[in-house]
VMD Tcl script that builds the backbone (N, CA, C; Angstrom):
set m [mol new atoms 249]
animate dup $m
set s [atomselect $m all]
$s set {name element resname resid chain x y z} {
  {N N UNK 1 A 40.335 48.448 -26.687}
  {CA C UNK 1 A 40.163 47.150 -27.317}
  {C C UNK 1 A 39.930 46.111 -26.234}
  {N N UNK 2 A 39.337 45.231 -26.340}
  {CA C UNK 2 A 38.425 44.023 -25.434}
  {C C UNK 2 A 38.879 42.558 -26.107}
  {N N UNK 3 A 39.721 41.754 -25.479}
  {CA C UNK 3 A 39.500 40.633 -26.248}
  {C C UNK 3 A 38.471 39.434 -25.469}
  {N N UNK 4 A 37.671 38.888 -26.222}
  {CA C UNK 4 A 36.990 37.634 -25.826}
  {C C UNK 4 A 36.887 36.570 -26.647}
  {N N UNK 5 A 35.593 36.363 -26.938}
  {CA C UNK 5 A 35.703 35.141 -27.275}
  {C C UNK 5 A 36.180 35.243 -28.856}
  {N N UNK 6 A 35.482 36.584 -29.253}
  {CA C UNK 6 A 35.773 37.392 -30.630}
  {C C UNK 6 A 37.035 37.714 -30.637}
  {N N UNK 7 A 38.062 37.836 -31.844}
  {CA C UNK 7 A 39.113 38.104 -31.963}
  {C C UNK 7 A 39.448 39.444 -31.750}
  {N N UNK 8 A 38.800 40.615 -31.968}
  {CA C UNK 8 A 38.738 41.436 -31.887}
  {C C UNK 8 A 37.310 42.180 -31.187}
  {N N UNK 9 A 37.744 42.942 -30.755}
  {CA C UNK 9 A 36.108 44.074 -30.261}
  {C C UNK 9 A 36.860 45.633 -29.488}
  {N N UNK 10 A 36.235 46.726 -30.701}
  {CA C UNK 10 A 36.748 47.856 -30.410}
  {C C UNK 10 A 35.563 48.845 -30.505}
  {N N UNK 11 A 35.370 50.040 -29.708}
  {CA C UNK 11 A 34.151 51.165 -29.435}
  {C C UNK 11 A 34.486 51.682 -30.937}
  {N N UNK 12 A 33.410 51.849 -31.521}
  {CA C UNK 12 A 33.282 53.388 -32.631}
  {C C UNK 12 A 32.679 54.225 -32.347}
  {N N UNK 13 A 33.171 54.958 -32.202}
  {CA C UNK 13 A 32.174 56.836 -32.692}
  {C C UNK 13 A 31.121 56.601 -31.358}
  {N N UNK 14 A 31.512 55.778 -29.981}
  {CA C UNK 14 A 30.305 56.127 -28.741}
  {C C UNK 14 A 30.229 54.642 -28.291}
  {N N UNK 15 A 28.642 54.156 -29.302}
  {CA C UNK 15 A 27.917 53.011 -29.036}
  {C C UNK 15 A 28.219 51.827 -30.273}
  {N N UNK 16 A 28.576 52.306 -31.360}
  {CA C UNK 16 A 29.174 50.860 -31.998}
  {C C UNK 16 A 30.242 50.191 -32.351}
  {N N UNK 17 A 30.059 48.848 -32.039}
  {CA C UNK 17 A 31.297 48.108 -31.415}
  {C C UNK 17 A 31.587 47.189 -32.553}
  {N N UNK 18 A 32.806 47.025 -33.545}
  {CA C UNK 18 A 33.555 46.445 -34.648}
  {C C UNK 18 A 34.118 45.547 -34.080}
  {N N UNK 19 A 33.687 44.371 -34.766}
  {CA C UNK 19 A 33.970 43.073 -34.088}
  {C C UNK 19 A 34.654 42.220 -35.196}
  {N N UNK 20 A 35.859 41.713 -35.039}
  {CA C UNK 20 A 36.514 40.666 -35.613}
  {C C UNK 20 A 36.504 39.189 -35.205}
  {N N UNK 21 A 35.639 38.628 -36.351}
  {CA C UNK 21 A 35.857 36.789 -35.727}
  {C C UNK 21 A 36.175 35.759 -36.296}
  {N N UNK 22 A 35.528 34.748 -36.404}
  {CA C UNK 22 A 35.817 33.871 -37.370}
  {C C UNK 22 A 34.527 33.586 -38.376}
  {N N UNK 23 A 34.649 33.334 -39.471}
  {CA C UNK 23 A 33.314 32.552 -40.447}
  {C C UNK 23 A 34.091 31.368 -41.083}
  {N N UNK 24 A 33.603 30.301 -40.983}
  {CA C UNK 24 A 34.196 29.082 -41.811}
  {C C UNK 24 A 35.601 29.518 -42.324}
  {N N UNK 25 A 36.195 29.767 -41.144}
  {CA C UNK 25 A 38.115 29.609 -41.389}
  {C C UNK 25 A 38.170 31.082 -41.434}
  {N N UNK 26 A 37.541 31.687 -41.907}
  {CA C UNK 26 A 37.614 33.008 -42.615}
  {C C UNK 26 A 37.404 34.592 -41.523}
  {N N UNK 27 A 38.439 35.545 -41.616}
  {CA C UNK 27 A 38.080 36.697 -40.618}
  {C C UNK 27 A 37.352 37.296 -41.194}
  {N N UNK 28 A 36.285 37.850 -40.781}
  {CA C UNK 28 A 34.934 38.609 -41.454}
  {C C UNK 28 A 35.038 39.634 -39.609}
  {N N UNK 29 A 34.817 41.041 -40.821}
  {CA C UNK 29 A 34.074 42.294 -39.716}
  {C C UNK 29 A 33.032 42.619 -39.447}
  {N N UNK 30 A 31.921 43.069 -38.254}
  {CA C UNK 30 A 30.601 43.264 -38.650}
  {C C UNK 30 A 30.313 44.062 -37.317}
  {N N UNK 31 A 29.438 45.180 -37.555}
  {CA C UNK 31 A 28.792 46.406 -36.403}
  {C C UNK 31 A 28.235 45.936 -35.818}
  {N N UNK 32 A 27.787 46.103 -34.169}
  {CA C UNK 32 A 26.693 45.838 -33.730}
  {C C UNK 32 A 26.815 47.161 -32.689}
  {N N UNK 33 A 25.422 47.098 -32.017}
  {CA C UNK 33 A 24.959 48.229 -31.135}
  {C C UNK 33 A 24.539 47.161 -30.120}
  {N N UNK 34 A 24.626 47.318 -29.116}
  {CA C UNK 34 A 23.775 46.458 -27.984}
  {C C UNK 34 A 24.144 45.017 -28.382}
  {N N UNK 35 A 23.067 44.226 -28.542}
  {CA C UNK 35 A 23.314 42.651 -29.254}
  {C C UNK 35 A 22.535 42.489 -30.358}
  {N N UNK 36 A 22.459 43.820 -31.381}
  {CA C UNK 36 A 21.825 44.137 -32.792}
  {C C UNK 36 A 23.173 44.383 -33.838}
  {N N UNK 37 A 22.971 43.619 -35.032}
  {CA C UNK 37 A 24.022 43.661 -35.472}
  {C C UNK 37 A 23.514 44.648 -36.450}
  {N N UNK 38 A 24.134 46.079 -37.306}
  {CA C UNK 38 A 23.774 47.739 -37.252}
  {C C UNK 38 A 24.964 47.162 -38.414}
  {N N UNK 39 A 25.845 46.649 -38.897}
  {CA C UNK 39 A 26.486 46.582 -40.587}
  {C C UNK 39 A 25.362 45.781 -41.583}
  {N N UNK 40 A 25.555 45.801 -42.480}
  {CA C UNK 40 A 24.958 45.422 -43.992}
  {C C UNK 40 A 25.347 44.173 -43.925}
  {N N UNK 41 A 25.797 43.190 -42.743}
  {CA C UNK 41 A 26.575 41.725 -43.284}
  {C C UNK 41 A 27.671 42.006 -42.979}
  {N N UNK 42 A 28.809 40.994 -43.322}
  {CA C UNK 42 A 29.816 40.580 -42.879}
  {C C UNK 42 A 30.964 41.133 -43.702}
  {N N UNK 43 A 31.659 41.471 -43.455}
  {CA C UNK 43 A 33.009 42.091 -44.612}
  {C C UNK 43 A 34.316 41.920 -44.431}
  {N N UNK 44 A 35.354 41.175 -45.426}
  {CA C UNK 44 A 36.135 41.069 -45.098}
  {C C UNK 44 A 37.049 41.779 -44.848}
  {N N UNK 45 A 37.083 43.233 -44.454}
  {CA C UNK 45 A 38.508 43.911 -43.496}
  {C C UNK 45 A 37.523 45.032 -42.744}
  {N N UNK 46 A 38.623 45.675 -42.036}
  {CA C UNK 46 A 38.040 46.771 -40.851}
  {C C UNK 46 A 36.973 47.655 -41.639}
  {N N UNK 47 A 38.230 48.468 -42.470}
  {CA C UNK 47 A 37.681 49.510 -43.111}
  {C C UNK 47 A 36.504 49.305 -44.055}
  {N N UNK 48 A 36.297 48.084 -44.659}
  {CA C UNK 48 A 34.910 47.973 -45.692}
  {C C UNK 48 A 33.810 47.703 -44.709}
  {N N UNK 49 A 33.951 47.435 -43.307}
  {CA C UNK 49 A 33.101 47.659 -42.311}
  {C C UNK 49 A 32.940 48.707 -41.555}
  {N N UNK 50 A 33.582 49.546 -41.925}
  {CA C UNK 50 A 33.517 51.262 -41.495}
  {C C UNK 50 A 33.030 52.120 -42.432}
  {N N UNK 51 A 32.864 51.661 -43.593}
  {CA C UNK 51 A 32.748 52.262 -44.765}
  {C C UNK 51 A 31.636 52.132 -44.464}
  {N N UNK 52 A 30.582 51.176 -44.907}
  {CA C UNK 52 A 29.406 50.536 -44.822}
  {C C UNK 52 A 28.647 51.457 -43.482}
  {N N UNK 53 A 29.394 51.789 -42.426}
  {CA C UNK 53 A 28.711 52.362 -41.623}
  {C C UNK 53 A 29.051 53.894 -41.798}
  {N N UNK 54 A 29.468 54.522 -42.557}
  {CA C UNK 54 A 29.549 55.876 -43.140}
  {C C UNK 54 A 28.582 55.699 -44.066}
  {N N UNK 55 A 27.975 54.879 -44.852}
  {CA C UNK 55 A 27.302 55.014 -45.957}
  {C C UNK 55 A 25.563 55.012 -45.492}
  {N N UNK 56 A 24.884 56.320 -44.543}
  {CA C UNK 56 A 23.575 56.221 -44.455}
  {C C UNK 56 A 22.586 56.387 -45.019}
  {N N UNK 57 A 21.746 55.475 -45.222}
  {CA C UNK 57 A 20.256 55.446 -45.824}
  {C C UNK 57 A 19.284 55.781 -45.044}
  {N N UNK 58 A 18.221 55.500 -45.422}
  {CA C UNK 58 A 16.821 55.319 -44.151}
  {C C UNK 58 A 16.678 53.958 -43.458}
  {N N UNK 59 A 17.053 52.840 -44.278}
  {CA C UNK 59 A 17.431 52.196 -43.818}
  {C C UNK 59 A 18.535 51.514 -42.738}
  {N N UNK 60 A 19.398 52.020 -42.857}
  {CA C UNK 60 A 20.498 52.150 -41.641}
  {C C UNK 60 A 20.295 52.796 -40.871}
  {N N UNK 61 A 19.750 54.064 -40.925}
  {CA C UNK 61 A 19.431 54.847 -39.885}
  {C C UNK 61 A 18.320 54.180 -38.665}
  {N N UNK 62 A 16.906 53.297 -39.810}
  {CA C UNK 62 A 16.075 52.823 -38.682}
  {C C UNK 62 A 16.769 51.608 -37.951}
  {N N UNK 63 A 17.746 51.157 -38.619}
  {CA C UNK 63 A 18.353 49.727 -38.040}
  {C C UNK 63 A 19.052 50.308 -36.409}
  {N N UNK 64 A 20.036 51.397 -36.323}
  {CA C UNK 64 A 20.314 51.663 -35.894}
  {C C UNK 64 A 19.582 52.552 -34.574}
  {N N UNK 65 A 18.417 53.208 -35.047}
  {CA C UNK 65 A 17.848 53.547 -34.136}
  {C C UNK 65 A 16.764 52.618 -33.328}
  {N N UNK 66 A 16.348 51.792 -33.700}
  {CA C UNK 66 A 16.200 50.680 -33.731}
  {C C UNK 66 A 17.116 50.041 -31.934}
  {N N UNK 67 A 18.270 49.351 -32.565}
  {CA C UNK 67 A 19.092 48.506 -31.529}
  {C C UNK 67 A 19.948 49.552 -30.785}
  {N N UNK 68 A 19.695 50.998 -30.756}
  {CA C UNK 68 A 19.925 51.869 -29.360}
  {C C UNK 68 A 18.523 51.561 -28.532}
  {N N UNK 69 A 17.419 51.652 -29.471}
  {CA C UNK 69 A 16.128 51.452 -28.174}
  {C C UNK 69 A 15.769 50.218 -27.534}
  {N N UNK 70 A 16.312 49.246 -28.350}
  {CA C UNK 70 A 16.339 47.915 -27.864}
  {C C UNK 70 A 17.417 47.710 -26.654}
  {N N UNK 71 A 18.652 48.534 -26.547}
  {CA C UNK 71 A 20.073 48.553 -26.053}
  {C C UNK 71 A 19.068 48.689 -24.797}
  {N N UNK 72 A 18.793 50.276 -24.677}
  {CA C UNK 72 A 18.420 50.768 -23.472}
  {C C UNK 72 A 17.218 50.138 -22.676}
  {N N UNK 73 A 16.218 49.681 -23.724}
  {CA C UNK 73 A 15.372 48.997 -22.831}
  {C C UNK 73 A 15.490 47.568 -21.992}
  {N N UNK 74 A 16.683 46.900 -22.705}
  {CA C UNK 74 A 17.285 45.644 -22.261}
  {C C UNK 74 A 17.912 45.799 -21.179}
  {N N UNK 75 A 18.459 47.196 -21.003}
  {CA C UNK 75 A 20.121 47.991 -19.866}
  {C C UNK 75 A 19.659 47.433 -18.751}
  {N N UNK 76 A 20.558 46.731 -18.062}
  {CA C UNK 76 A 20.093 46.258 -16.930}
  {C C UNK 76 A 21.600 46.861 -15.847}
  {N N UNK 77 A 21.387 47.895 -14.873}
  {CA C UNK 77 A 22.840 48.173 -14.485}
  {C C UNK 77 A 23.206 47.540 -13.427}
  {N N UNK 78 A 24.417 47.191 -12.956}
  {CA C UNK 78 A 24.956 46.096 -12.467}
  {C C UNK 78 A 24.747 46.512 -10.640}
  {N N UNK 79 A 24.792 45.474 -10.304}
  {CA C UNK 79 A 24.953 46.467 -8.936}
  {C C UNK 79 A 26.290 46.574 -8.050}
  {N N UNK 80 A 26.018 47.542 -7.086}
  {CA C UNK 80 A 27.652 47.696 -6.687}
  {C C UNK 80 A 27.233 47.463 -5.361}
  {N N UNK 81 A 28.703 46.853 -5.023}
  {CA C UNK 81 A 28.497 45.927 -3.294}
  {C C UNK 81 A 28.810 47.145 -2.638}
  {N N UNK 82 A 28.243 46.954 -1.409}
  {CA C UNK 82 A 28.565 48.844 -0.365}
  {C C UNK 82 A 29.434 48.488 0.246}
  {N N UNK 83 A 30.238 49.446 0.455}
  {CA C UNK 83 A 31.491 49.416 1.389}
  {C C UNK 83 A 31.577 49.378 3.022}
}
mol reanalyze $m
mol bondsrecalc $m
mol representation Tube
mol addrep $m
């Protein structure tokens, strides 16, 4: 678990990351992959945002395959200072 600016941010199943924040007062959950958001919208608890991502179509599937190719082509890796 990661806290920032989001109330929450935890890994699923690899590459997608369940994020808890705020909406007008309100805690709302929602998937993203990379900086593609991969849920159906916003939901109010964990699990109806886990659900939603158990529930695949063709549509979810291209969303998702989708913001892995966007992920990787964006990947920029950091560099490391030499010793």
């Amino acid at each position: 678990m990661e806290k920032n600016n989001n109330d929450y941010n935890e890994v699923y199943k690899g590459i997608t990351r369940i994020i808890k924040t705020k909406e007008k007062d309100k805690d709302v959950w929602f998937a993203v992959i990379g900086n593609t958001i991969v849920s159906r919208g916003t939901f109010n608890t964990k699990e109806e945002c886990l659900n939603d991502l158990e529930k695949t179509d063709y549509e979810q599937i291209c969303k998702i395959a989708l913001a892995v190719t966007t992920a990787l082509k964006d990947y920029k890796p950091k560099k490391v200072k030499e010793v």
